[in-house]
ZATORLUM-282987 format. One record per atom (N, C-alpha, C): x, y, z; residue in one letter. Coordinates in steps of 0.02 Angstrom, whole numbers, plus 32768, in hexadecimal, padded with zeros to 4 digits. Last residue first. Layout:
! ZATORLUM-282987
XYZa;...
***
This chain:
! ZATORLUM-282987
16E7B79EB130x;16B5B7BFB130x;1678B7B1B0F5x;1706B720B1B3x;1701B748B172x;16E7B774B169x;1776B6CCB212x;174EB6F8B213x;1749B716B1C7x;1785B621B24Ax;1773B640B216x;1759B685B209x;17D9B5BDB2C4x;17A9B5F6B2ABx;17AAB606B271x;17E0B50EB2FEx;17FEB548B2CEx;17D6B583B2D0x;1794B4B5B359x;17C8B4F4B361x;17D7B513B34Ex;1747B458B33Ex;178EB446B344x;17B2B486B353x;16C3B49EB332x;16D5B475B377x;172EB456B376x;16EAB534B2D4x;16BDB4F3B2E2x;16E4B4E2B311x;169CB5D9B2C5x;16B1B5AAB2EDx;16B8B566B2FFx;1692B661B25Ex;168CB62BB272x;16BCB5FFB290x;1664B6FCB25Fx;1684B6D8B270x;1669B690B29Ax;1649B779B1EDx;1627B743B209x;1661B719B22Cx;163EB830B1F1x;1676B802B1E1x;163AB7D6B206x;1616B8AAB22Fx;15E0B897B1D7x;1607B85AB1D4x;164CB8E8B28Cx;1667B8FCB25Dx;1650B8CCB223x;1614B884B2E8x;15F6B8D9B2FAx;1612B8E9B2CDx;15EEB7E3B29Dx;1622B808B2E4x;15FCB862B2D0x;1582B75DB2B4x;1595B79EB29Fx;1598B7E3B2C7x;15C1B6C4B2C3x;1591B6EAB2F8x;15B6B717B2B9x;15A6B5E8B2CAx;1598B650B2B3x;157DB67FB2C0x;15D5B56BB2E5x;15B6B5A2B30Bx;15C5B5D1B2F2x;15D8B4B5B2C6x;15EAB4EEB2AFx;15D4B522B2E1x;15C1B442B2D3x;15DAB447B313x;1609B498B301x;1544B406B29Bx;157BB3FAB256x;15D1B41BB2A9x;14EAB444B2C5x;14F7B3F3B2B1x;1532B3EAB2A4x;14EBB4AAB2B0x;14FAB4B0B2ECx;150DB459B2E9x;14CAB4F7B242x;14F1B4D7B23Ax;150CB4AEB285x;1436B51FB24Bx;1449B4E9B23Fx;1492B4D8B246x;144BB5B9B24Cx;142AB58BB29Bx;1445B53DB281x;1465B5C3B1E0x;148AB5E6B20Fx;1477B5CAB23Bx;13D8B5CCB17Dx;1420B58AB18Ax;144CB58AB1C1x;134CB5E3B1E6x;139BB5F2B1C2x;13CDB5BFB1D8x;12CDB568B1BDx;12FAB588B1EDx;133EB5A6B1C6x;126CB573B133x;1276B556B14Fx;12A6B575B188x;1231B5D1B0C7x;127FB5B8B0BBx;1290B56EB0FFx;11ADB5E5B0FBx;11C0B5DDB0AAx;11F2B5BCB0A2x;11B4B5E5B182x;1197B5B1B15Ax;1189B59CB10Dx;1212B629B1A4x;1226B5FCB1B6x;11DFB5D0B196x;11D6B6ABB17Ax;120BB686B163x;121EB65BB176x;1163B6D6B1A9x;1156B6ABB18Fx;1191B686B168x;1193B749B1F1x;1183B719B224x;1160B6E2B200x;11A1B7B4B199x;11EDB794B1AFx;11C9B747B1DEx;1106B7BFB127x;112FB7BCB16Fx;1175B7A8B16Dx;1152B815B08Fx;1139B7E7B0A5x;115CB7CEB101x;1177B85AB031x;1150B88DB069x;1138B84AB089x;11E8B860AFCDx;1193B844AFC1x;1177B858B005x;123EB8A2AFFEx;1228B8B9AFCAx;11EAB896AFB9x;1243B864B078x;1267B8ADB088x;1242B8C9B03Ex;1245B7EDB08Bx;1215B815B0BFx;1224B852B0A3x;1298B7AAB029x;1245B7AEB024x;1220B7DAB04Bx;1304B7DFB046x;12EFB7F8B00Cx;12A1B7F4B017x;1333B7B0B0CCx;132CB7ECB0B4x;12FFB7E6B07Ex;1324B71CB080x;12FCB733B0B8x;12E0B766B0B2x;1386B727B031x;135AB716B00Dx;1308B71EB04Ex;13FBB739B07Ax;13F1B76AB059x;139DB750B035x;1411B6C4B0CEx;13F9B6F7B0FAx;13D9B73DB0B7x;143FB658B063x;13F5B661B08Ex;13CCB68EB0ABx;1498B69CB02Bx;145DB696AFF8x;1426B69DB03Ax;14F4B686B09Fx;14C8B6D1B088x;14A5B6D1B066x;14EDB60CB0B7x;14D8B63BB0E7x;14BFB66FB0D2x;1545B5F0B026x;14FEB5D0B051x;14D8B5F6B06Dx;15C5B63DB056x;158CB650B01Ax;1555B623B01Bx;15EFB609B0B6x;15C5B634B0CDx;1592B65BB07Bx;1614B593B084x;15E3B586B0B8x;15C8B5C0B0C5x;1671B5BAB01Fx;1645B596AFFAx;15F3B590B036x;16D3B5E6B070x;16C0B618B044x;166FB601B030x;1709B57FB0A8x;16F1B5A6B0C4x;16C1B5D1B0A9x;177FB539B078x;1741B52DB049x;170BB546B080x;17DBB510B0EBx;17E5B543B0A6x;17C1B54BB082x;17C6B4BFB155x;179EB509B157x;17B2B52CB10Ex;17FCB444B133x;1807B45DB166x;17FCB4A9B160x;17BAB3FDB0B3x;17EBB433B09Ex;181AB451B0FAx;175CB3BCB0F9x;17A3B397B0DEx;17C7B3BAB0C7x;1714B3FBB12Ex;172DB3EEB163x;176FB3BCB12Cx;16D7B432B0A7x;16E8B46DB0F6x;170FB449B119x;16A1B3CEB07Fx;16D9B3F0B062x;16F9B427B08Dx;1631B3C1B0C4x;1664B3A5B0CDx;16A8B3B0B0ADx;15ECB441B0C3x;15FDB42AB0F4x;163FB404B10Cx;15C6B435B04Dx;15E6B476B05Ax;1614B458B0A7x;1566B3C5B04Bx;159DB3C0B022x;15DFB3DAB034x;1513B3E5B0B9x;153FB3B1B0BFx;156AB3B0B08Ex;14D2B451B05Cx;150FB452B093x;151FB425B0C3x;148DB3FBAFF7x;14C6B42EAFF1x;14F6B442B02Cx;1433B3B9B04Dx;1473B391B02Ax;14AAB3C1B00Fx;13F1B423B07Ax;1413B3FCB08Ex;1455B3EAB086x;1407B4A7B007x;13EEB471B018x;1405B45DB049x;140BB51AAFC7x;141BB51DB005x;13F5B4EDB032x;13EBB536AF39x;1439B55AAF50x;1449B536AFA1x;1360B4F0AF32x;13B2B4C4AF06x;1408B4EDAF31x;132FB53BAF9Bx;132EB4E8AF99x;1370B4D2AF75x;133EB5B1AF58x;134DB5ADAF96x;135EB561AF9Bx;12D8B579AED4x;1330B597AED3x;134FB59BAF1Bx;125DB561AF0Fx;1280B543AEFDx;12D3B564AEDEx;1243B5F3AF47x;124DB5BDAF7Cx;1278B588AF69x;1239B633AED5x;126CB64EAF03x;1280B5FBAF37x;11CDB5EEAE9Dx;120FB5E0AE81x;1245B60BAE98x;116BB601AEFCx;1178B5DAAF06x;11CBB5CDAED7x;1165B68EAED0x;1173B693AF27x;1192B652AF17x;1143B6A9AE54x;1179B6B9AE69x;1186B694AEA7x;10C0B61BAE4Bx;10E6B651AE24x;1127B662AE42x;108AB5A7AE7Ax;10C0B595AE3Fx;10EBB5DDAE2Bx;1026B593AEFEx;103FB5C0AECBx;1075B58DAEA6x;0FFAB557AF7Ex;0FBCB56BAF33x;0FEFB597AF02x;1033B55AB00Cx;1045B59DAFD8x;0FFDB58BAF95x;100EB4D3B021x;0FEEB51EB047x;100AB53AB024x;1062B48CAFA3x;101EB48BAFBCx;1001B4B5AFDEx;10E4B4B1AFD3x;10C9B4CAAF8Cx;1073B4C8AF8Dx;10F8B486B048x;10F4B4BFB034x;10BEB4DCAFFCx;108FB3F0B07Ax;10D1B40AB056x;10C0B45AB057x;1057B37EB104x;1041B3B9B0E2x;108CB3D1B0BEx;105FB2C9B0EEx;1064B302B108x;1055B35DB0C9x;0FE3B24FB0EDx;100CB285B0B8x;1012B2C7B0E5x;100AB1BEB159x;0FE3B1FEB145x;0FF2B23DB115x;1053B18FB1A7x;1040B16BB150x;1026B18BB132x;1074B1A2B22Ex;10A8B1BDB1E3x;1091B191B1A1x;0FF6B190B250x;0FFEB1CDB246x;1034B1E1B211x;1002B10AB26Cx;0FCBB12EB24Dx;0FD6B15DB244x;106BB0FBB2C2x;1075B0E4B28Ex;104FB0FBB265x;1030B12EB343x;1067B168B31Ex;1060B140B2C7x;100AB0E3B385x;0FE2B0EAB34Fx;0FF3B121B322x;1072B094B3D5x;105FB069B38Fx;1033B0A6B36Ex;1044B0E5B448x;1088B0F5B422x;1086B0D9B3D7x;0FD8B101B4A2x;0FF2B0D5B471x;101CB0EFB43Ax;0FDBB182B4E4x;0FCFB12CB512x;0FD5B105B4D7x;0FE3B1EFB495x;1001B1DCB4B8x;1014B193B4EDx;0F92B1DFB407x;0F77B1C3B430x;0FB5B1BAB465x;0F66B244B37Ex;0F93B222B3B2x;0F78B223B3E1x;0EEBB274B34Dx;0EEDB225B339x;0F35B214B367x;0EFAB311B35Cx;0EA6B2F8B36Fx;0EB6B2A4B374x;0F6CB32CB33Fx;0F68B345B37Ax;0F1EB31CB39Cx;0F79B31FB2AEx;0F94B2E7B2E0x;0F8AB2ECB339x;0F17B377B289x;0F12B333B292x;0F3EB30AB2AAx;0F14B413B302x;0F29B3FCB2C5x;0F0CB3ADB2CBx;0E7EB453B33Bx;0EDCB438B347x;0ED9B40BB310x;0E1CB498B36Bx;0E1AB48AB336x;0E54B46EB32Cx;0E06B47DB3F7x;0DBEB48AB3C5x;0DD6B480B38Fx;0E83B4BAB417x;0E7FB47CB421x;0E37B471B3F6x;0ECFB538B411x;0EA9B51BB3D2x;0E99B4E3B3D1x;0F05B533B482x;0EE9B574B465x;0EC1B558B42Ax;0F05B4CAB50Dx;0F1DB4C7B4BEx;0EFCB510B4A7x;0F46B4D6B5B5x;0F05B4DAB580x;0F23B4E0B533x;0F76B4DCB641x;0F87B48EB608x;0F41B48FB5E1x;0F9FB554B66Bx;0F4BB53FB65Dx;0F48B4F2B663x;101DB563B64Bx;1000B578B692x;0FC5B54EB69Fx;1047B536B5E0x;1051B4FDB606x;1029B513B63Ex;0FD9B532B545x;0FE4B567B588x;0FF6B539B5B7x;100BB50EB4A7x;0FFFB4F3B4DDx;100AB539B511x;1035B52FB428x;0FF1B55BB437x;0FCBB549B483x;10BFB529B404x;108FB577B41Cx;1062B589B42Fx;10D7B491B454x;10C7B4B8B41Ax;10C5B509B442x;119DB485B496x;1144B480B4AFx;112AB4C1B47Fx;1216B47FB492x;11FAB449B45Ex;11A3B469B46Ex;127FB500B494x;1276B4C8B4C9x;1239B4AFB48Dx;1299B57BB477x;12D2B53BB496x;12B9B512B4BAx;11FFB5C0B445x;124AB5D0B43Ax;127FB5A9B485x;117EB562B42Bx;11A1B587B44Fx;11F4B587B45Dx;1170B51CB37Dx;1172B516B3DAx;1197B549B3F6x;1106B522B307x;113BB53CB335x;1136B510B377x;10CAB493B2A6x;10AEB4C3B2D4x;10EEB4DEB2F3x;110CB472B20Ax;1100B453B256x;10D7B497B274x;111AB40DB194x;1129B444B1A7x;10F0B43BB1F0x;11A2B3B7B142x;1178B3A9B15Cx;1173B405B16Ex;120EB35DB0C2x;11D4B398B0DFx;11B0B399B0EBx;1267B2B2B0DAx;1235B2E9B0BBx;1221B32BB0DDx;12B0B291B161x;12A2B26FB125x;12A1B29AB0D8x;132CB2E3B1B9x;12D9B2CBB1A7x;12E8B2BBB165x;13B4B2AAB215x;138FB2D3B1CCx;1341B2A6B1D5x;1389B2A0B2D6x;139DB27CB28Fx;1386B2CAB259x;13A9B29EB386x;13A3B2C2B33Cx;13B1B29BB300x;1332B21CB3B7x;1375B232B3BCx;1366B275B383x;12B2B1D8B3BDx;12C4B1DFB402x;130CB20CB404x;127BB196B36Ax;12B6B18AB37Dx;12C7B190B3CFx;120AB1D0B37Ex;11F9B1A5B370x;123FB172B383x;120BB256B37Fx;11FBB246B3B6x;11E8B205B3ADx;1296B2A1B352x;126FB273B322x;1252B25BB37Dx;12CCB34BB32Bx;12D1B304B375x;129EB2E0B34Cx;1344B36BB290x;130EB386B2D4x;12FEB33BB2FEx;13A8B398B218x;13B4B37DB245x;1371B37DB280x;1373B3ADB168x;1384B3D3B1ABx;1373B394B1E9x;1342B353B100x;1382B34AB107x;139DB37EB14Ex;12B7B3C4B0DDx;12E7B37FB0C7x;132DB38DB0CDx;128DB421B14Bx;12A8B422B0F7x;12BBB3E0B101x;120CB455B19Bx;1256B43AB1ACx;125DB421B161x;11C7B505B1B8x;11CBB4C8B17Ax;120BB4A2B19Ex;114BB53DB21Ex;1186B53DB218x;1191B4FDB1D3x;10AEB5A4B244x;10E7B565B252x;1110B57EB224x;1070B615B262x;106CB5E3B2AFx;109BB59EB291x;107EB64CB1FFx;10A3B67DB236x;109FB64AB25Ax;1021B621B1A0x;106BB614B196x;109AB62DB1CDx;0FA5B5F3B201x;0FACB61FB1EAx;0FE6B622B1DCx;0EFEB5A1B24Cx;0F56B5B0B23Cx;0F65B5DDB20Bx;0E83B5CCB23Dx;0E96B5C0B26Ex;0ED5B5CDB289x;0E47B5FDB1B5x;0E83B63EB1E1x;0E8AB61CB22Cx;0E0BB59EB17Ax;0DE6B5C2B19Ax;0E16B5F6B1DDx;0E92B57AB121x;0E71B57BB10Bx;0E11B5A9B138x;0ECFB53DB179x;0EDEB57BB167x;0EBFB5AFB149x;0E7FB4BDB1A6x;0E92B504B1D8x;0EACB53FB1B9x;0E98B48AB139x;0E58B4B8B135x;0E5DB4E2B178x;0EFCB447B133x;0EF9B491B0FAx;0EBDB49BB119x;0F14B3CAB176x;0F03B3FAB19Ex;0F05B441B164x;0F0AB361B11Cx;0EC8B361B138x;0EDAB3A8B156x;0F9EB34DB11Cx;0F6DB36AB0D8x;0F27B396B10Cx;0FD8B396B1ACx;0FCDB343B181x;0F99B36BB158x;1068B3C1B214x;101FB3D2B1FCx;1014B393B1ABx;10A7B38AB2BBx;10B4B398B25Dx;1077B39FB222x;1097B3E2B352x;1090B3B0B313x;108BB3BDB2C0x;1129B3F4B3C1x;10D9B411B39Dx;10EFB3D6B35Cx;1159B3A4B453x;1155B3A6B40Ex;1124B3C6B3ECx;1136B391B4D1x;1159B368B4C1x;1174B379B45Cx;10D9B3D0B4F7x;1110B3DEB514x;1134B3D4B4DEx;1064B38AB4C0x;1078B3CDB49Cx;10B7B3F9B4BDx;106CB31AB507x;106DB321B4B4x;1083B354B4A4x;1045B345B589x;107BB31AB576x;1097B318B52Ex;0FC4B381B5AFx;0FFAB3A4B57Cx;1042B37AB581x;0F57B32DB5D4x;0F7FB339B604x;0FC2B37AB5EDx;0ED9B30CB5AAx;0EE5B35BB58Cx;0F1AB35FB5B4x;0EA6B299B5AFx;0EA3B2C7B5D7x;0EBEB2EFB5C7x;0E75B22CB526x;0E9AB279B535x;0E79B294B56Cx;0E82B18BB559x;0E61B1ABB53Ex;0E80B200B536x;0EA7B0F7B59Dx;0E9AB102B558x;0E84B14BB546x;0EDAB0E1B623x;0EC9B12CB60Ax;0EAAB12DB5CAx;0F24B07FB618x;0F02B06DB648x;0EC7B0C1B658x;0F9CB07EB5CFx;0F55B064B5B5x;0F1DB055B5E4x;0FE3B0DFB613x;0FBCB0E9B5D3x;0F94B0C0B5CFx;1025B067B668x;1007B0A3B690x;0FD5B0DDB655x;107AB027B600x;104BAFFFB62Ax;100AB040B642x;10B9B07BB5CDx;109FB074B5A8x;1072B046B5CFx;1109B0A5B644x;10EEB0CDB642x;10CBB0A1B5FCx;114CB016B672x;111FB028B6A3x;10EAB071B68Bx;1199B021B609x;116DAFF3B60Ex;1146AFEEB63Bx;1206B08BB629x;11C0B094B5DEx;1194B060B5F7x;123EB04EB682x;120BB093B69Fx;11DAB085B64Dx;1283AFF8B644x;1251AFD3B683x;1221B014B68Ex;12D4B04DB618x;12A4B00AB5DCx;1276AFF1B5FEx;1312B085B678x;12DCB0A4B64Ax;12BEB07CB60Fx;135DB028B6ADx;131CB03BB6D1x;12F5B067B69Bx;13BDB002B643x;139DAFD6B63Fx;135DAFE9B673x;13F3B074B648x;13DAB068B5FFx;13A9B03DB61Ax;1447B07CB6B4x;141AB0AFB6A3x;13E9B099B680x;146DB00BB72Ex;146CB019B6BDx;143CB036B6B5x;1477B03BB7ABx;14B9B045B781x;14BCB045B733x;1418AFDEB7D3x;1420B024B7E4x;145BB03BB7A9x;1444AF50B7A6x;13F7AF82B77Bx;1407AFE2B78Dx;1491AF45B7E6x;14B2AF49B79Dx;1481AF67B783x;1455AF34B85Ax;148BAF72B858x;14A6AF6CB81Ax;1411AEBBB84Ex;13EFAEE7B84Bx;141EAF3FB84Fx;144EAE5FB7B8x;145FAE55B809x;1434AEBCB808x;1421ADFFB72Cx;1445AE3BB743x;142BAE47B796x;13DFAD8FB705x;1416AD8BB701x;1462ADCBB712x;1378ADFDB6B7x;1377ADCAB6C5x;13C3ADB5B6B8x;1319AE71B6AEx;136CAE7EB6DAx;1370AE2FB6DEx;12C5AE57B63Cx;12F9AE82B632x;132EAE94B661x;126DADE8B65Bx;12B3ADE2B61Ex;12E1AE22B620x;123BAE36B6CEx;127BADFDB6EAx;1294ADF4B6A4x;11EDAEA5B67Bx;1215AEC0B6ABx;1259AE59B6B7x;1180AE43B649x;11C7AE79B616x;1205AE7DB653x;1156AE1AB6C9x;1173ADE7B693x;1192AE08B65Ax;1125AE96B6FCx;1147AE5EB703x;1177AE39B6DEx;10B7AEF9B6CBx;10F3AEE7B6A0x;112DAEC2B6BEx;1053AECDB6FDx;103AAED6B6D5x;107FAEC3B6B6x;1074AEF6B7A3x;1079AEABB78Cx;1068AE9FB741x;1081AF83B79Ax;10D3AF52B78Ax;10C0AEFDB774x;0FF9AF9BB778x;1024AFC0B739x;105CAF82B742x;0FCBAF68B7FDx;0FA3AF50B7B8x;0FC9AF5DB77Bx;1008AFC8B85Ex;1020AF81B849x;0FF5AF5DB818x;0FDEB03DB82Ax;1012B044B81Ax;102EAFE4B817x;0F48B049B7FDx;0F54B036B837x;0F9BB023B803x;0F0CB0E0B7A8x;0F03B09BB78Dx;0F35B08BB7D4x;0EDBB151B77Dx;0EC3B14EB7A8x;0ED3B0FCB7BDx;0F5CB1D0B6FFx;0F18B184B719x;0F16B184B76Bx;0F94B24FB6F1x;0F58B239B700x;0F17B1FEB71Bx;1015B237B6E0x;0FF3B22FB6A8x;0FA6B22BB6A6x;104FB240B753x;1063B271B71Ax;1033B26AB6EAx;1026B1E4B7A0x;1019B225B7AFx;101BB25CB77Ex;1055B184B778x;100CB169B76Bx;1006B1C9B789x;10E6B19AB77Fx;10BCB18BB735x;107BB198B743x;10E6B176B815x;1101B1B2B7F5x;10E8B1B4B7B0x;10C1B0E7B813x;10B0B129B838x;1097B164B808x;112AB0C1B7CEx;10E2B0C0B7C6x;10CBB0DEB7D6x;118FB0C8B824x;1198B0FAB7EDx;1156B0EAB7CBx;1173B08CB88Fx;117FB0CDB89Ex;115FB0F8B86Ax;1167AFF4B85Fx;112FB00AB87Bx;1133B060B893x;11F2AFEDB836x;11C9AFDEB7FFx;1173B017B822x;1237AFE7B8B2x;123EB019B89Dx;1208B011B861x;11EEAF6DB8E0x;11E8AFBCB909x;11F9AFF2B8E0x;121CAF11B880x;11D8AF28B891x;11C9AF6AB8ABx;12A9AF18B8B4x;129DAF31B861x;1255AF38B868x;128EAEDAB935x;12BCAF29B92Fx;12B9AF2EB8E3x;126FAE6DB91Ax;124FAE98B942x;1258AECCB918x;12DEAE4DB8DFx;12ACAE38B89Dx;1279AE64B8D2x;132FAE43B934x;1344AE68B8F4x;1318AE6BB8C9x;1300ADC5B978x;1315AE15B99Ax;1316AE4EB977x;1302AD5AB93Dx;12DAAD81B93Ax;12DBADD2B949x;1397AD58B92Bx;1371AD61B8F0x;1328AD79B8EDx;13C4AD3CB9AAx;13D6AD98B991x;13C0AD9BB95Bx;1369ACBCB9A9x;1369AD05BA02x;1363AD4DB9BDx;13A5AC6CB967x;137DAC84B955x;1365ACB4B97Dx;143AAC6EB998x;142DAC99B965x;13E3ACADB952x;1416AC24BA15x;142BAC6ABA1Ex;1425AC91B9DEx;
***
């Protein structure tokens, strides 16, 4: 009788194995026979509910989506190649690599089409899979305002605007192999100082911004914020305003776009603190008021 409800359960994990294949081999384009993908990952699939009853599989979330990746890295290699499906460029615009200065270099890109993530700002590591601090500076292509998919993807079309010429991680990732991401972070990413070509004013604005309104600086600000219980307030919005005032300044007296500040300075700090479970808004009388997640308020001016 046990072996009856062992197979029974080992049916009923096939059926469902053979659905969500399906469903993959659709999303991703292949043409590949859904039971060629489950019997492919078999033998992953039993070490991983092994010793688990088929309503404990329904029930561990965790453990069907270790069984779904392995039916979708099965269902990739059965594609080796770019169908242009825009899974990638949903999923993330890409971080531009030495090799790519010469798009700027022939006005492909242009400081208006990206963005800087600074050392030590919080963003999605599609490698993790979670938010983490980044490592180093990186600078990226925009994505469309709340949500991850580059700027230059058309979901109507699923057409790239600059696919002829897309950056290099855009031409060497390989969505069906995940291992070859490894190639890509060995690669010298692209720095500021490098597309700028300068040392003069602009860049020793940038670098003073950097020392007043680092990272590590407001993790400092930060934490002294939460061990004083808000009395060292003073110190977080003088951050903020170096940041926001050093913005102003550049667009307003160097005449320089507002739509390249997020790639000189990187995002306003003011968006960042959101990590930290802060929220600032500026009230109709010039006053800022802040909010963190334990409750207290802070209004200043």
């Amino acid at each position: 009788m046990a072996a009856d409800v062992e197979q029974t359960e080992l049916d009923l994990l096939i059926s469902a194995l053979l659905e969500e294949a399906g469903r993959i081999i659709g999303e991703i384009g292949s043409d590949a026979d859904p039971r060629d993908i489950v019997i492919a990952v078999m033998a992953n699939v039993k070490v991983l509910v092994a010793g688990k009853s088929w309503d404990t599989q329904l029930r561990d979330g965790e453990t069907w989506k270790q069984m779904r990746e392995l039916l979708l890295k099965a269902a990739y290699a059965t594609r080796p190649y770019c169908i242009r499906c825009g899974k990638c460029c949903v999923s993330g615009s890409p971080t531009l690599l030495e090799d790519d200065m010469d798009l700027f270099v022939k006005n492909i890109l242009s400081p208006i089409h990206v963005m800087t993530i600074r050392k030590g700002e919080v963003a999605y590591s599609a490698v993790s899979q979670r938010l983490a601090p980044v490592e180093t500076e990186m600078i990226k292509i925009r994505e469309i305002p709340g949500g991850k998919t580059c700027i230059f993807y058309e979901s109507d079309a699923k057409t790239c605007r600059v696919y002829a010429s897309r950056p290099m991680q855009c031409r060497i990732q390989q969505c069906w192999n995940p291992k070859n991401y490894d190639t890509i972070v060995k690669m010298p990413a692209l720095r500021r100082k490098a597309l700028l070509g300068v040392t003069g004013d602009l860049w020793e604005m940038i670098r003073e911004h950097e020392r007043r309104c680092s990272y590590a600086e407001l993790a400092r600000v930060m934490a002294r914020l939460a061990a004083t219980k808000g009395r060292t307030i003073a110190e977080l919005l003088d951050v903020l305003a170096y940041d926001d005032n050093v913005r102003t300044f550049t667009v307003e007296k160097l005449g320089l776009d507002p739509r390249i500040m997020d790639f000189l300075f990187g995002p306003p700090m003011r968006d960042a603190i959101w990590a930290y479970g802060l929220k600032v808004e500026d009230q109709p009388d010039g006053s800022v008021l802040v909010t963190p997640l334990n409750e207290f308020r802070v209004h200043h001016t």
